[in-house]
DSSP file (Angstrom, degrees, kcal/mol; ACC not computed):
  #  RESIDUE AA STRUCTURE BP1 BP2  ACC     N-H-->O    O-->H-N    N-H-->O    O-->H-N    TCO  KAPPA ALPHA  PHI   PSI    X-CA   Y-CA   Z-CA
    1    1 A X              0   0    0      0, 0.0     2,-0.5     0, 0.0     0, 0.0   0.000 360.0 360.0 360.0 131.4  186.7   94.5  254.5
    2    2 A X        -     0   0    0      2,-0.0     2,-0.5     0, 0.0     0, 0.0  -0.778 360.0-156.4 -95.8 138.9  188.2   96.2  251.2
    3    3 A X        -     0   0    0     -2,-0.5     2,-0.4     2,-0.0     5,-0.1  -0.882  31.6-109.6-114.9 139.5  187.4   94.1  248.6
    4    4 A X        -     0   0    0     -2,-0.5     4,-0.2     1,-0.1     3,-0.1  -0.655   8.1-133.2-103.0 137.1  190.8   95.3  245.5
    5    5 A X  S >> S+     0   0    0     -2,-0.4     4,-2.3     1,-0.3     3,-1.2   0.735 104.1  62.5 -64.1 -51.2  189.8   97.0  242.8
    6    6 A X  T >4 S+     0   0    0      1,-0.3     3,-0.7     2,-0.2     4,-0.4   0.932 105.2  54.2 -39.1 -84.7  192.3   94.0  240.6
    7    7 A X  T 3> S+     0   0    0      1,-0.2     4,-1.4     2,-0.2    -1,-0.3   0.434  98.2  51.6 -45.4 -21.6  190.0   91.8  241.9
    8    8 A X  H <> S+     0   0    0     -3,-1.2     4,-0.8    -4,-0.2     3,-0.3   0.977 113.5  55.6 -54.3 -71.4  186.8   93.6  240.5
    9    9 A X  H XX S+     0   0    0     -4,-2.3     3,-1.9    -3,-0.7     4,-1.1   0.782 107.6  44.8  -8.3 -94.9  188.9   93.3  237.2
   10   10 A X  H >> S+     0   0    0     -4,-0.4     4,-1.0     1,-0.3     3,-0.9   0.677 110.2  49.6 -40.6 -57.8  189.4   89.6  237.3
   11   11 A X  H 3X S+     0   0    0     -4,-1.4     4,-1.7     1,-0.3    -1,-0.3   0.667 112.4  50.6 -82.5  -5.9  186.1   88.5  238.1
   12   12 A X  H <X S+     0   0    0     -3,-1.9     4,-0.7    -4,-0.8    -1,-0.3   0.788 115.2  44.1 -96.7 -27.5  184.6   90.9  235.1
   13   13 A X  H <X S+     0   0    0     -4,-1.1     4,-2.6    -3,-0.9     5,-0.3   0.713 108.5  61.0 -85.0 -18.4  187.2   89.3  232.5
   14   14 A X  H  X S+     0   0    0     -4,-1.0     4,-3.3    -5,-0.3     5,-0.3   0.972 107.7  38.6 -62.1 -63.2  186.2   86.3  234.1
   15   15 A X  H  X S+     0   0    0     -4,-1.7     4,-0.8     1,-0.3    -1,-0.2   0.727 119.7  48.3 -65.9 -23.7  182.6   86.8  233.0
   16   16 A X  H  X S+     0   0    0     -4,-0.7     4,-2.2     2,-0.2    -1,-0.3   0.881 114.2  40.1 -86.1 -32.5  183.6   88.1  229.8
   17   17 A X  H  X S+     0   0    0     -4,-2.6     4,-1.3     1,-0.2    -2,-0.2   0.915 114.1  59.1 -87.6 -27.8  186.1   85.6  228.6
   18   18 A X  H >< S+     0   0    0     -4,-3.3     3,-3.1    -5,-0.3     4,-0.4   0.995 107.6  42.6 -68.0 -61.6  183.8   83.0  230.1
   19   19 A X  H >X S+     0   0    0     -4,-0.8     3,-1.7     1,-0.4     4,-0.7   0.882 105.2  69.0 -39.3 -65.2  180.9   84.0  227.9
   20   20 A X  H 3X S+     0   0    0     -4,-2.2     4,-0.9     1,-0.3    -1,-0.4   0.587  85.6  66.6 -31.4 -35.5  183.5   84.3  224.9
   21   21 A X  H << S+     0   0    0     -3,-3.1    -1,-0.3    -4,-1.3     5,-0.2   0.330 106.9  41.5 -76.5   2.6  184.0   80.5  224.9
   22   22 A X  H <> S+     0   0    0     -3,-1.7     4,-2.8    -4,-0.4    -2,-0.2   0.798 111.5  51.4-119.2 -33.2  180.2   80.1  223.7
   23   23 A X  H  X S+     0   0    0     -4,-0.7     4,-1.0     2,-0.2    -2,-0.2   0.602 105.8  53.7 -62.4 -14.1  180.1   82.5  221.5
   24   24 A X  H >X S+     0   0    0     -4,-0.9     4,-2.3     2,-0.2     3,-1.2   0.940 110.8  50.8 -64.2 -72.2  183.2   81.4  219.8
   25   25 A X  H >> S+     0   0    0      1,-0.2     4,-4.8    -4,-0.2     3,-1.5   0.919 105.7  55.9 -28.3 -74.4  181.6   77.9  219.5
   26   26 A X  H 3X S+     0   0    0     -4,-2.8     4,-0.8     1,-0.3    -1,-0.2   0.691 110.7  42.7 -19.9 -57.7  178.5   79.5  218.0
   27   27 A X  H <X S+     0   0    0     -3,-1.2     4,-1.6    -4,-1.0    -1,-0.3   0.555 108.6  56.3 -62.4 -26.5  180.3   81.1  215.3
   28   28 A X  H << S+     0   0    0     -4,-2.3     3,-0.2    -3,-1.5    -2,-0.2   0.928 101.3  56.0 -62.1 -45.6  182.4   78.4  214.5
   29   29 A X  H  < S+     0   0    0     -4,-4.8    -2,-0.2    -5,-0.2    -1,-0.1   0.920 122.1  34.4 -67.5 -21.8  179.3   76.0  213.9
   30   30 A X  H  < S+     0   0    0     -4,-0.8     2,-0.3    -5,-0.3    -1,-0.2   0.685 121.6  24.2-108.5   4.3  178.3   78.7  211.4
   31   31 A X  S  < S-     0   0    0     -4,-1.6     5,-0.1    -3,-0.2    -1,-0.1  -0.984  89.6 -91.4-144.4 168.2  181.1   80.4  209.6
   32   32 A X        -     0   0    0     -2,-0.3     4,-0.5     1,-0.1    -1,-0.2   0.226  46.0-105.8 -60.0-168.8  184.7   79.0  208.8
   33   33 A X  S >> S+     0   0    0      1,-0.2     4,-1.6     2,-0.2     3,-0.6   0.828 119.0  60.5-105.5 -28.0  187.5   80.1  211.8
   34   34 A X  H 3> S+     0   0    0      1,-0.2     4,-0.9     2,-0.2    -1,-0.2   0.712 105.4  44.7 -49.6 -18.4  189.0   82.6  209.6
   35   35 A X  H 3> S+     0   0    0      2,-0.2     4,-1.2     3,-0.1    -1,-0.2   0.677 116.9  49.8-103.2  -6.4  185.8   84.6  209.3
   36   36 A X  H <> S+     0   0    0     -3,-0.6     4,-2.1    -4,-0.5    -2,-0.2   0.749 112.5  45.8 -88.7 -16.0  185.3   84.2  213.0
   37   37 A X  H  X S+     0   0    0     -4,-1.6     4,-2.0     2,-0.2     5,-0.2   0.849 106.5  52.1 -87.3 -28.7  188.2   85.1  213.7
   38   38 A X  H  X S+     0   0    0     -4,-0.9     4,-1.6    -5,-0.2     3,-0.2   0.990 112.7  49.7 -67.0 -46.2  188.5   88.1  211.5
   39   39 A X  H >X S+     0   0    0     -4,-1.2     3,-1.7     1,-0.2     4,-1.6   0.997 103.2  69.1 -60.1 -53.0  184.9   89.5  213.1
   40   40 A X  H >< S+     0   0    0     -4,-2.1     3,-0.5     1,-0.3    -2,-0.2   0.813 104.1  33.9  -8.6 -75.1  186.9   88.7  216.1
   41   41 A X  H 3X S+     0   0    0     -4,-2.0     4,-0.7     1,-0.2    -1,-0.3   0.428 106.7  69.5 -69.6  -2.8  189.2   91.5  215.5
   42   42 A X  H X< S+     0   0    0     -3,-1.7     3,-0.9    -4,-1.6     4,-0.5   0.878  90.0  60.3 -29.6 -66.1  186.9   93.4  214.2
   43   43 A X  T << S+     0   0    0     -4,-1.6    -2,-0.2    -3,-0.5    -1,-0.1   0.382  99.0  58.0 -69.6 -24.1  185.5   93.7  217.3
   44   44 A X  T >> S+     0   0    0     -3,-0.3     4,-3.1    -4,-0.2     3,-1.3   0.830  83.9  81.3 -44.2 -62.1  188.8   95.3  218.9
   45   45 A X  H <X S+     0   0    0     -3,-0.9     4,-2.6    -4,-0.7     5,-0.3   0.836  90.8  51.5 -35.3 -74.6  188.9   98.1  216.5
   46   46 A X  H 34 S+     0   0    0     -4,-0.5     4,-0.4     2,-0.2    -1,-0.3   0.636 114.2  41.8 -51.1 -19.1  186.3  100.0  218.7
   47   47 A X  H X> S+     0   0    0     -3,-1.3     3,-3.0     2,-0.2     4,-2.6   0.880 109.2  53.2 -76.8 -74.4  188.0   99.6  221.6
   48   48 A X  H 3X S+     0   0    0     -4,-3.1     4,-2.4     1,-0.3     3,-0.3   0.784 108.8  54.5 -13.2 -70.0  191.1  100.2  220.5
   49   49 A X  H 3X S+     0   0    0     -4,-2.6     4,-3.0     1,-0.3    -1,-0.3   0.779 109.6  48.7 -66.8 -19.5  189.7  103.6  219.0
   50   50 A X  H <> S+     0   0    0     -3,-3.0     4,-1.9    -4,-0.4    -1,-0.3   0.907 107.0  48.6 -95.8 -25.9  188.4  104.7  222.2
   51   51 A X  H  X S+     0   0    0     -4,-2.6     4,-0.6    -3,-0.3     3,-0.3   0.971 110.3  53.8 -59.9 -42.2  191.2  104.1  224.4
   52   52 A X  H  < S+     0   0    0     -4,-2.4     5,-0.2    -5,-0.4    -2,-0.2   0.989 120.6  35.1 -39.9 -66.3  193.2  106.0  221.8
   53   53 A X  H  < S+     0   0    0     -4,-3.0    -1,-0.2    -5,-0.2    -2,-0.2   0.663 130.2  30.7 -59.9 -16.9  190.3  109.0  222.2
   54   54 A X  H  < S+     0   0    0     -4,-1.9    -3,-0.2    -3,-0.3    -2,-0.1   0.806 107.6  67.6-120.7 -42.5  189.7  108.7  225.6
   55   55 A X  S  < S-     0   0    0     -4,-0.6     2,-0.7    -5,-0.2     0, 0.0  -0.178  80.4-112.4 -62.9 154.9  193.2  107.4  227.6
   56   56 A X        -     0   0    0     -3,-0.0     2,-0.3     2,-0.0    -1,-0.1  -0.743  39.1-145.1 -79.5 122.7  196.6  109.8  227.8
   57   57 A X        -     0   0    0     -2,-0.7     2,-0.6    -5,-0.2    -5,-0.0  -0.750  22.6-153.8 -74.0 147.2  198.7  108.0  225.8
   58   58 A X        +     0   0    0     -2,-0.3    -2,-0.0     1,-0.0     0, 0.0  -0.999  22.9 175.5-103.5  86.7  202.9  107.6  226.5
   59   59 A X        +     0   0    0     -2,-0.6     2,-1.4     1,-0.1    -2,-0.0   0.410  52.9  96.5 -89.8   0.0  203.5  106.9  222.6
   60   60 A X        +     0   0    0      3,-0.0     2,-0.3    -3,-0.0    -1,-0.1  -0.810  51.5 135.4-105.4 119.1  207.3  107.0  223.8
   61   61 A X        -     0   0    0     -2,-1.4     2,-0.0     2,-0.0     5,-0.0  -0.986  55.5 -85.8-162.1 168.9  208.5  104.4  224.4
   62   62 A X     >  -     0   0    0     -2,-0.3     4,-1.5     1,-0.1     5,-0.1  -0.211  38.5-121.9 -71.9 156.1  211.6  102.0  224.0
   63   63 A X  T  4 S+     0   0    0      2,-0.3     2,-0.1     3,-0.2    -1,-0.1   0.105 107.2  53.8-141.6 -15.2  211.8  100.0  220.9
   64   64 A X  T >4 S+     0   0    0      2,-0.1     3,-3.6     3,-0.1     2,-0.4   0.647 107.0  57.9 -85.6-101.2  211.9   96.1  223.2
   65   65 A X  T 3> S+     0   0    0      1,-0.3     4,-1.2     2,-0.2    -2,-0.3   0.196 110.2  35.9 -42.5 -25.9  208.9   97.3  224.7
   66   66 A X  H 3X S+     0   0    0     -4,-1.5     4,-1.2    -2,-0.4    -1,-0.3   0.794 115.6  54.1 -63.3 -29.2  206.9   97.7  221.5
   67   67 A X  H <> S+     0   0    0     -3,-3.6     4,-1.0     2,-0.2    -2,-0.2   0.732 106.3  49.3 -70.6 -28.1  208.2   95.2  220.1
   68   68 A X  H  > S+     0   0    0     -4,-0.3     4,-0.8     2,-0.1    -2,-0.1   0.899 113.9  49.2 -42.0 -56.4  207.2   93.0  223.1
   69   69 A X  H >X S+     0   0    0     -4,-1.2     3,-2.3     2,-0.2     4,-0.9   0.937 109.1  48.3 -28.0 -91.4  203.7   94.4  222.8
   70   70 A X  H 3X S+     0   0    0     -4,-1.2     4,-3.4     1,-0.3     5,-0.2   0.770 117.7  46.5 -41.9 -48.8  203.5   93.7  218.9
   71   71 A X  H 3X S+     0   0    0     -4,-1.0     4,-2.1     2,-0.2    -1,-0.3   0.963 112.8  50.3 -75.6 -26.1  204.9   89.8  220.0
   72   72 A X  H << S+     0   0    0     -3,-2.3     4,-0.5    -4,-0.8    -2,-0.3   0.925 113.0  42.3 -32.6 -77.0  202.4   89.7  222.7
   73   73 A X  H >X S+     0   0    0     -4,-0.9     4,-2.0     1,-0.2     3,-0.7   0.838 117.0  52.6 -60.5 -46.0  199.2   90.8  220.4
   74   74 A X  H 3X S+     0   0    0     -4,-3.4     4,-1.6     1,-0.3     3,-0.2   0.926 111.6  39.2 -88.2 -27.2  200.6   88.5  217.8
   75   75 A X  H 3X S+     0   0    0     -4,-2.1     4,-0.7     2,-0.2    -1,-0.3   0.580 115.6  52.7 -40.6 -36.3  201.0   85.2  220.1
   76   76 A X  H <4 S+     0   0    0     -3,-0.7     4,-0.5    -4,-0.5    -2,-0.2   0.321 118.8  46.2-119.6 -19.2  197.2   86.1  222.0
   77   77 A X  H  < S+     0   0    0     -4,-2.0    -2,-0.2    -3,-0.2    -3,-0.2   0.747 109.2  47.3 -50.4 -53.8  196.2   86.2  217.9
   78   78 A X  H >X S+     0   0    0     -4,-1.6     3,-1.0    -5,-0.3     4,-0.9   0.817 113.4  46.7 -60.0 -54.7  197.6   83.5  217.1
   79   79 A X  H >X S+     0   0    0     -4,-0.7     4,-1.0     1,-0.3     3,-0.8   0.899 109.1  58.0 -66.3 -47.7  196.1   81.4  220.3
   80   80 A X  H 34 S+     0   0    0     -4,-0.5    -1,-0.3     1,-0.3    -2,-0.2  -0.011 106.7  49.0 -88.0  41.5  192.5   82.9  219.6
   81   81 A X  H <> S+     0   0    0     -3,-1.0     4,-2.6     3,-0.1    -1,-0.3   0.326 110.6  48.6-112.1  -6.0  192.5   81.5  216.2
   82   82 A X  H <X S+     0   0    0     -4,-0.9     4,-3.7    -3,-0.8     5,-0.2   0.851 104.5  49.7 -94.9   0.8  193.5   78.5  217.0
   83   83 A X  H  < S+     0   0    0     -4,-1.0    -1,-0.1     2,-0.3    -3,-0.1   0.416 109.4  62.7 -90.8 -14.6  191.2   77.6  219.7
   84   84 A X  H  4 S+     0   0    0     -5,-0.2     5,-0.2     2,-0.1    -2,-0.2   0.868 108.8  48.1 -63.6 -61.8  188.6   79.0  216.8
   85   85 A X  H >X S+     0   0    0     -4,-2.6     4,-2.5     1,-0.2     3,-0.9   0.928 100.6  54.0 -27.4 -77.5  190.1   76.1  215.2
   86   86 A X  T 3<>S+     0   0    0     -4,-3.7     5,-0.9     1,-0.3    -1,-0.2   0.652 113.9  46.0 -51.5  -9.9  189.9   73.5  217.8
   87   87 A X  T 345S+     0   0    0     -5,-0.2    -1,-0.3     3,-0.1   -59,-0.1  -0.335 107.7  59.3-124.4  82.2  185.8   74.2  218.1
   88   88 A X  T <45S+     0   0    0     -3,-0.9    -2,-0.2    -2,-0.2    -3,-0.1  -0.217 104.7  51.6 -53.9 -52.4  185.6   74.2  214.2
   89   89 A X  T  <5S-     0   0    0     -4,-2.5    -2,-0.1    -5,-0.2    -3,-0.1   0.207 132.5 -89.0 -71.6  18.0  186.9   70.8  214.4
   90   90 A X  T   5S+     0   0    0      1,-0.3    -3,-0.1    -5,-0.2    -1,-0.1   0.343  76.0 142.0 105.6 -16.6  184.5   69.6  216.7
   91   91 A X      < -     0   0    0     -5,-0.9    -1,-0.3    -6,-0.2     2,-0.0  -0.070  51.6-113.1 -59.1 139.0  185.8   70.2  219.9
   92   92 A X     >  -     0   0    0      1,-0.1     4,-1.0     2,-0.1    -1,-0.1  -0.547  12.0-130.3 -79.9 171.2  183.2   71.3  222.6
   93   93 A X  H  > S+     0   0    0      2,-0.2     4,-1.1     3,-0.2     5,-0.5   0.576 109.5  59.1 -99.9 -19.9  183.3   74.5  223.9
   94   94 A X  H  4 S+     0   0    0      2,-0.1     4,-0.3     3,-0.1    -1,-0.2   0.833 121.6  29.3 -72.4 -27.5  183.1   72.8  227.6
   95   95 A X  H  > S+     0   0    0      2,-0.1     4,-1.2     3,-0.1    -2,-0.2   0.921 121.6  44.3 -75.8-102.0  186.3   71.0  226.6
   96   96 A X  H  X S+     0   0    0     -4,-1.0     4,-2.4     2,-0.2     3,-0.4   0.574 111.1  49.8  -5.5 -69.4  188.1   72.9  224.4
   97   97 A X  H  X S+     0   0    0     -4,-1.1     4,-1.4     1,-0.3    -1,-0.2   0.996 112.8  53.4 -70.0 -67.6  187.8   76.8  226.2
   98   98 A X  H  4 S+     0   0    0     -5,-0.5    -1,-0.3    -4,-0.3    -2,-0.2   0.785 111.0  38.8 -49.1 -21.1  189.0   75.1  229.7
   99   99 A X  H >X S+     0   0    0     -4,-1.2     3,-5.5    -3,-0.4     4,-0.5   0.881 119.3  51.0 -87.2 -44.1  192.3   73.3  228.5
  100  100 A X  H >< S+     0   0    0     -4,-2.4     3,-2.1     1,-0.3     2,-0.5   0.867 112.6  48.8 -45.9 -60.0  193.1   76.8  226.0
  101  101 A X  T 3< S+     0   0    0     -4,-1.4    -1,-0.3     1,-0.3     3,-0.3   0.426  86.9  79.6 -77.6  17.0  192.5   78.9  229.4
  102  102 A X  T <4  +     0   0    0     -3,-5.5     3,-0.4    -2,-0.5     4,-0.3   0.398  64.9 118.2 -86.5  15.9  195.1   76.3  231.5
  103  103 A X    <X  +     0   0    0     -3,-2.1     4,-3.0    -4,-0.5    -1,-0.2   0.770  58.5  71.6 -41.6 -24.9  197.9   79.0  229.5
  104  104 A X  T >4 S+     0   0    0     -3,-0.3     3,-1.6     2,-0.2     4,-0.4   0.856  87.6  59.8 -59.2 -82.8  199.1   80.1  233.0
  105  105 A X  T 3> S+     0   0    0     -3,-0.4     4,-1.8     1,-0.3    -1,-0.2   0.398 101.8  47.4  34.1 -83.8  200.5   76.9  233.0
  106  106 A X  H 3> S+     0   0    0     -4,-0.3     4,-1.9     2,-0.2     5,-0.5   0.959 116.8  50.4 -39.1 -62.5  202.6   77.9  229.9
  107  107 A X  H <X S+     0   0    0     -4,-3.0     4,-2.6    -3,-1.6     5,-0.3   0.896 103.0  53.3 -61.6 -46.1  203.5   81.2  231.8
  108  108 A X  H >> S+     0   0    0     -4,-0.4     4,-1.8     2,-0.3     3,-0.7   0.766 108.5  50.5 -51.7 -60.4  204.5   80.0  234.9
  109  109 A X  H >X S+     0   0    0     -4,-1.8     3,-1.9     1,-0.3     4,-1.3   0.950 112.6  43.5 -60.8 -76.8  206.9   77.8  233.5
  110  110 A X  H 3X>S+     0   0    0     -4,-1.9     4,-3.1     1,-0.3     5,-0.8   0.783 110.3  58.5 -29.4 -31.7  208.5   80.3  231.4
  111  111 A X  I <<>S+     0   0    0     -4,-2.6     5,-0.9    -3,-0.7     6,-0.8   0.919 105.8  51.2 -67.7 -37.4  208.4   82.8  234.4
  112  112 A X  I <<5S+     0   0    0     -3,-1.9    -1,-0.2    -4,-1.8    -2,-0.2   0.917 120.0  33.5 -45.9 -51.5  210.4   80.1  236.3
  113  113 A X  I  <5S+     0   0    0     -4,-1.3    -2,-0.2     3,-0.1    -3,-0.2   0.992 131.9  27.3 -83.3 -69.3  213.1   79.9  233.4
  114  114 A X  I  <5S+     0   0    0     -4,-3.1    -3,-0.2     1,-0.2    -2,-0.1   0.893 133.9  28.6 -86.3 -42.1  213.2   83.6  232.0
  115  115 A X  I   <S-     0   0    0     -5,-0.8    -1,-0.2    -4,-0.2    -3,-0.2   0.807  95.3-135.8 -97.1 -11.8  212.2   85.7  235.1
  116  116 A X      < +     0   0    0     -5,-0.9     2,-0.3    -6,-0.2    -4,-0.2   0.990  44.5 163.4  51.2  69.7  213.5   83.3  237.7
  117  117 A X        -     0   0    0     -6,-0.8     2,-0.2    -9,-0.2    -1,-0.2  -0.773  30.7-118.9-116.6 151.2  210.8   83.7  239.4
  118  118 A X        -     0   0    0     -2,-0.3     2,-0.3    -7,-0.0    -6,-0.0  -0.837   7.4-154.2-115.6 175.3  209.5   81.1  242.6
  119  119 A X        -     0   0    0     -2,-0.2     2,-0.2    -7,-0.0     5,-0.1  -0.830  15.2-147.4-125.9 129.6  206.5   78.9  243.2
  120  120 A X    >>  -     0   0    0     -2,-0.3     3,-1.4     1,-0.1     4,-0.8  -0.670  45.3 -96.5 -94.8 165.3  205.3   78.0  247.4
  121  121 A X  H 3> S+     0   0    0      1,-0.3     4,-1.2    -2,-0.2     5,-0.2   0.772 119.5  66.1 -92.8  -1.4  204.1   75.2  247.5
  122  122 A X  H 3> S+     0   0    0      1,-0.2     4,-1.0     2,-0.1    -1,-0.3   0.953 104.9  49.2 -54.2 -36.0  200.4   76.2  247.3
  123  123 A X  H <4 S+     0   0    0     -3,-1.4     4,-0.3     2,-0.3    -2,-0.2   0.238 111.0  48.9-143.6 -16.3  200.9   77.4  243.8
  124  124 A X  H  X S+     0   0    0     -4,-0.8     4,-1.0     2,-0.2     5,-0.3   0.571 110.7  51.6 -90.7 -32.9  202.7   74.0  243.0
  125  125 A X  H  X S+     0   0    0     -4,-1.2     4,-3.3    -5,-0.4    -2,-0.3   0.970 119.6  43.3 -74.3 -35.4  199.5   71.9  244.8
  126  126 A X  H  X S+     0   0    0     -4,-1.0     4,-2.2     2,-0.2    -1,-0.3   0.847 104.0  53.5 -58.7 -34.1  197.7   74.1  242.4
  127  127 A X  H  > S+     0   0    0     -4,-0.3     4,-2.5     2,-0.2     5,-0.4   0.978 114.7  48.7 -78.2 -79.2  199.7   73.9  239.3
  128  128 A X  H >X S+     0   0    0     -4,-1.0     3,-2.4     1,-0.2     4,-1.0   0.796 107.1  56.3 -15.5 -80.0  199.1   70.0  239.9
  129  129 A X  H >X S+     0   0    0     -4,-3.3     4,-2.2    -5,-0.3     3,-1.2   0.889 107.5  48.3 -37.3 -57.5  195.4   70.7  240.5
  130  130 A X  H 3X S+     0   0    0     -4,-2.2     4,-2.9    -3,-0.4    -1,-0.3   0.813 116.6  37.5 -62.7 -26.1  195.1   72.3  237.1
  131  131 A X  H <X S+     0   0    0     -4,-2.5     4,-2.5    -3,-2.4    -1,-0.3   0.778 112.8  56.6 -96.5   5.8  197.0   69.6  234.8
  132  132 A X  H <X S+     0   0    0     -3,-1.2     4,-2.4    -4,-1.0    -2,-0.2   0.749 115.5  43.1 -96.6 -43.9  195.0   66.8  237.4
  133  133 A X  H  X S+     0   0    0     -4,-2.2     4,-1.1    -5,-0.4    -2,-0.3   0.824 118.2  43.2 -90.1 -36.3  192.0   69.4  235.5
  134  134 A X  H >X S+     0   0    0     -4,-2.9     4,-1.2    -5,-0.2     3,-1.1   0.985 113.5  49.0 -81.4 -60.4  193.8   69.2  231.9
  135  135 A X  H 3X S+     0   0    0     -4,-2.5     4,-1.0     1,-0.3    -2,-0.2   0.865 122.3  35.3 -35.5 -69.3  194.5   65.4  232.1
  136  136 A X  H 3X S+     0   0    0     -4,-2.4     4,-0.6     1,-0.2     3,-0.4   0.830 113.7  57.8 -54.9 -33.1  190.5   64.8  233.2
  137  137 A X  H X< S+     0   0    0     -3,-1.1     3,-0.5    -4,-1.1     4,-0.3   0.995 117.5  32.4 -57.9 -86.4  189.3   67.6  231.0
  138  138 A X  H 3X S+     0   0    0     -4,-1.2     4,-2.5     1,-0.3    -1,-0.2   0.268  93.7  85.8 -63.2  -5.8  191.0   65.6  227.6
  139  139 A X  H >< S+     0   0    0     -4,-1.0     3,-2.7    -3,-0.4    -1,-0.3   0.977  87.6  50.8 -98.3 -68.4  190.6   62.3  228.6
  140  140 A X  T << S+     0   0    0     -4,-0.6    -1,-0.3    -3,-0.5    -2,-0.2   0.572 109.4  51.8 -64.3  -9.9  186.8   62.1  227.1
  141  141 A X  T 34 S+     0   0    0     -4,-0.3    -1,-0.3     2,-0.1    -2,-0.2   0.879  94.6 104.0 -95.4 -18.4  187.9   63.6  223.6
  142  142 A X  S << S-     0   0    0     -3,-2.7     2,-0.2    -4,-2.5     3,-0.1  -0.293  80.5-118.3 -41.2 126.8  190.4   61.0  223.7
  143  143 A X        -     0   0    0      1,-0.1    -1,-0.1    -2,-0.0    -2,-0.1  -0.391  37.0-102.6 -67.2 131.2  190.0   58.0  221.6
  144  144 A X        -     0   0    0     -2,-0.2     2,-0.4     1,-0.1    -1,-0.1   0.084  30.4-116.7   6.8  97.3  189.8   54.6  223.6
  145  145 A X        -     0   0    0     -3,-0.1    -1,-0.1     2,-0.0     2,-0.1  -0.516  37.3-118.2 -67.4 122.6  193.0   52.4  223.7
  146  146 A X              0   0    0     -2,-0.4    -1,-0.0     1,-0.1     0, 0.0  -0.397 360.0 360.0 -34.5 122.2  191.7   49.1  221.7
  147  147 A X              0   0    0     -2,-0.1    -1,-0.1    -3,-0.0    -2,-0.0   0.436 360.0 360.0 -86.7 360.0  192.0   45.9  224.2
């Protein structure tokens, strides 16, 4: 059996992003979400610099597609500070990380509308599984309704 190389990927971001949700928490309960977030990007820089040093770069390139990039990074900024946010305010990190990380969600839909892309209907019994998972997920930080 070949087990694909993608798939190596995914289950190692898996473990990293997973991990990332406690350590977020962690830093929130002891500096503000702007300073976690700024060590946050901090934390980039060295990667960044070594792909720079160690990958061939293609630094030509078309002028949407950097600009895509650039909207990408600033959206996937934008999301990890506020989900710094949401566990600043109190939110658990068991709560909190699993509704941020239903954002496939978000894409799909857009992929539907912009890329005209389709869904089988596994991937719809899933997309249903997952908000079946947001709904259940949210319900306990919801407050009560009053009788």
């Amino acid at each position: 059996m070949h087990f694909p190389l993608w798939l190596l990927f995914a289950l190692i971001t898996l473990i990293f992003w997973g991990t990332t949700g406690v350590t977020q928490k962690l830093s929130t309960n002891a500096i503000s979400t702007e300073s976690s977030f700024l060590w946050f990007v901090v934390a980039f820089l060295p990667i960044a610099l070594v792909i720079v040093l160690v990958v061939p770069l293609d630094w030509h390139i078309k002028t949407r597609v950097y600009c895509l990039a650039i909207v990408g990074g600033a959206l996937n900024g934008l999301g990890a500070l506020t989900s710094f946010k949401a566990l600043e305010s109190g939110g658990k990190a068991s709560i909190v990380i699993p509704l941020c990380y239903l954002y496939p969600l978000v894409t799909i839909f857009l992929a539907l509308i912009l890329l005209h892309e389709k869904v089988t209907r596994t991937e719809i019994a899933g997309i249903v599984l997952a908000l079946v998972a947001a709904i259940l997920l949210s319900r306990e930080a919801l407050p009560e309704a009053s009788n």
